[in-house]
C-alpha positions as CSV (number, residue, x, y, z in Angstrom):
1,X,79.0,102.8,90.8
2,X,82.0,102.8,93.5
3,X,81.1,102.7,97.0
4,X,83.7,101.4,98.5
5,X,87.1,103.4,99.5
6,X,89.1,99.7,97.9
7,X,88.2,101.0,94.2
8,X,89.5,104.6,94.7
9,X,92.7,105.0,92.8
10,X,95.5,107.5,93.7
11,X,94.2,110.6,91.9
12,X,90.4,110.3,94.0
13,X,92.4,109.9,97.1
14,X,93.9,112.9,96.5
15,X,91.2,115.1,95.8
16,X,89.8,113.6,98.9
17,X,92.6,114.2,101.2
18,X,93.0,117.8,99.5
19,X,89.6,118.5,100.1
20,X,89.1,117.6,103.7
21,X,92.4,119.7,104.2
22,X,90.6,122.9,102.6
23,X,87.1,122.3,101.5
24,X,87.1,125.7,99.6
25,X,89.9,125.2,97.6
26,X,89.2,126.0,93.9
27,X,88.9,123.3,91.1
28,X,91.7,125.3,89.9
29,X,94.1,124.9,92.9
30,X,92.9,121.0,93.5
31,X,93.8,120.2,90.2
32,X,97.3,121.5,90.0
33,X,97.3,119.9,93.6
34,X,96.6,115.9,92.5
35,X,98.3,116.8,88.8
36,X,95.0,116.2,86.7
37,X,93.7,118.9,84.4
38,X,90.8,120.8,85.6
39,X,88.1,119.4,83.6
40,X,89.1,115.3,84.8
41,X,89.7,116.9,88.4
42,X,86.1,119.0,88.4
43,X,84.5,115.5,86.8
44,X,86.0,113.2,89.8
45,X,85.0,115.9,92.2
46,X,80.9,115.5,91.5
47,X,81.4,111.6,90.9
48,X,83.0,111.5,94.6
49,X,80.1,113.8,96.1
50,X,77.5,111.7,94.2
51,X,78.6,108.6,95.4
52,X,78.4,109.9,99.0
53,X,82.8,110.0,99.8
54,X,81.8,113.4,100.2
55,X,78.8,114.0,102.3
56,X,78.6,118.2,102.3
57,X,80.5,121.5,102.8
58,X,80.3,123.0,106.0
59,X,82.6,126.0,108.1
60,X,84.0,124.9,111.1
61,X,83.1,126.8,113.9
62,X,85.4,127.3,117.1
63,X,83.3,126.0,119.6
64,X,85.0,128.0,122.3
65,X,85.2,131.3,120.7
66,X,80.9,130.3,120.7
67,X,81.0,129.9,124.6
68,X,80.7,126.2,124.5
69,X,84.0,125.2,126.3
70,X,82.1,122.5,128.5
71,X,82.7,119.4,127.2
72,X,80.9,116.3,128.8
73,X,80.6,111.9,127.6
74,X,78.0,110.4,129.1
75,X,77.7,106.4,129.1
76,X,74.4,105.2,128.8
77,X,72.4,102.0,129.6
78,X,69.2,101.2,127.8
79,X,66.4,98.8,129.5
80,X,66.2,97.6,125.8
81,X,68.4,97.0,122.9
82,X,66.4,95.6,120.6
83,X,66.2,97.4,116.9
84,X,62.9,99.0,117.7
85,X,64.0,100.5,120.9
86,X,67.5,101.7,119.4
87,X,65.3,103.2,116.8
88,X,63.4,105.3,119.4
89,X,66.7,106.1,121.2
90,X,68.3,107.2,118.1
91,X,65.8,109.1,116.9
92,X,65.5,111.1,119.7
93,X,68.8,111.4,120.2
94,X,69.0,113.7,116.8
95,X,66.7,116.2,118.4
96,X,68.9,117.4,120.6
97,X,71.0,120.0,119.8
98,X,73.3,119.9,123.0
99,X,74.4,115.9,121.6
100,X,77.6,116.4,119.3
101,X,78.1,113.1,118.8
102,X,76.6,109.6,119.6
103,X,77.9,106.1,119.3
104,X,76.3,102.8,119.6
105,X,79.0,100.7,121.6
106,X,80.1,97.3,122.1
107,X,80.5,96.8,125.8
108,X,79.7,97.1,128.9
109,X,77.4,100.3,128.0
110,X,74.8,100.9,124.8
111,X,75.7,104.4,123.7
112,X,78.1,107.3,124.3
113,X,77.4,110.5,124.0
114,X,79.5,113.7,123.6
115,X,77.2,116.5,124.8
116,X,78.9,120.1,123.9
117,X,77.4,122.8,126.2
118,X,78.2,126.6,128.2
119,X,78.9,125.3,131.9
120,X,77.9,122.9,134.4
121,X,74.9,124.0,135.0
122,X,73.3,124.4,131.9
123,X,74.4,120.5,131.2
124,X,73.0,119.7,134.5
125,X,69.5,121.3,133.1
126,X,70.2,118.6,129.6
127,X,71.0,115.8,131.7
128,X,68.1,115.7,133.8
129,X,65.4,117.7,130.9
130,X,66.6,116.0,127.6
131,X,69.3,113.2,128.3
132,X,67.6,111.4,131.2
133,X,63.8,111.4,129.8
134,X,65.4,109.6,126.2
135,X,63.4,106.7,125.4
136,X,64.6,103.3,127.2
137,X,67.2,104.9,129.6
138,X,68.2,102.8,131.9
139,X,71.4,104.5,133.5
140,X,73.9,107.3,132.9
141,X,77.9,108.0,133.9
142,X,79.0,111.2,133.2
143,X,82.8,112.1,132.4
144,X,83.6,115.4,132.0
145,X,86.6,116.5,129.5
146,X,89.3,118.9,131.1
147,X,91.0,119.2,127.4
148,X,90.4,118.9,124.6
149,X,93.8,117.4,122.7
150,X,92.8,116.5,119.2
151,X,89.3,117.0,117.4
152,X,87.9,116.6,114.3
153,X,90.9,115.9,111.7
154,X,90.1,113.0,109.4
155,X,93.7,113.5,107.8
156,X,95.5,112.2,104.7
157,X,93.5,109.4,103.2
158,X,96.0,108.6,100.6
């Protein structure tokens, strides 16, 4: 079984770049897009999701179309990093909706969060209700994103 991007070869890089262009791109279209037959192309395409390159299908929603134009990171400190406390932290971190994104960081703080909500005051309400009560908090810094530049575009990964 591959699992590492190393042992693609030029044709599953190309369905992969194709298909993080256009996820709903036919078999059809994808295969007269790398130059493989359908069949091959269709064959490559379940091996690729089955060996986890290709996580899901999803549509993209435009967040601020939704209302959701506020746009906040937030450092945070733990009291603890040990596994079972990052655990905890993670964990809990997953049930909350308003938490786009978090990263474990190598620094001078634990995590980063990007927390996606409607205004300042409704992520005022997160910060102190959801964000501040996580397990193992220690501190929080809040930066709050004026624009957003570039988001969400793996690109070409041929």
């Amino acid at each position: 079984m591959q699992n590492d991007f190393s042992s693609l070869d030029r044709f599953d890089r190309a369905i992969l770049s194709a298909m993080a262009a256009d996820g709903r791109i036919t078999v059809t279209d994808l295969a007269r897009r790398v130059g493989l037959s359908k069949s091959p192309t269709q064959a490559r395409l379940r091996r690729l999701e089955a060996e986890g390159f290709i996580l899901g299908y999803r549509a993209i929603l435009d967040p601020i179309r939704l209302g959701l134009d506020h746009v906040a990171f937030v450092e945070v400190r733990l009291t603890d990093t040990r596994e079972a406390a990052l655990a905890a932290f993670n964990a809990a971190v997953a049930r909350i909706p308003e938490i786009e994104q978090a990263h474990l960081i190598a620094g001078n703080f634990d995590y980063l969060l990007k927390v996606r909500v409607q205004d300042m005051r409704t992520y005022r309400r997160v910060l102190a209700e959801k964000i501040s009560t996580l397990p193992h908090i220690s501190s929080t810094s809040t930066y709050v994103a004026m624009q957003s530049v570039k988001e969400g575009d793996l690109g070409d990964v041929t």
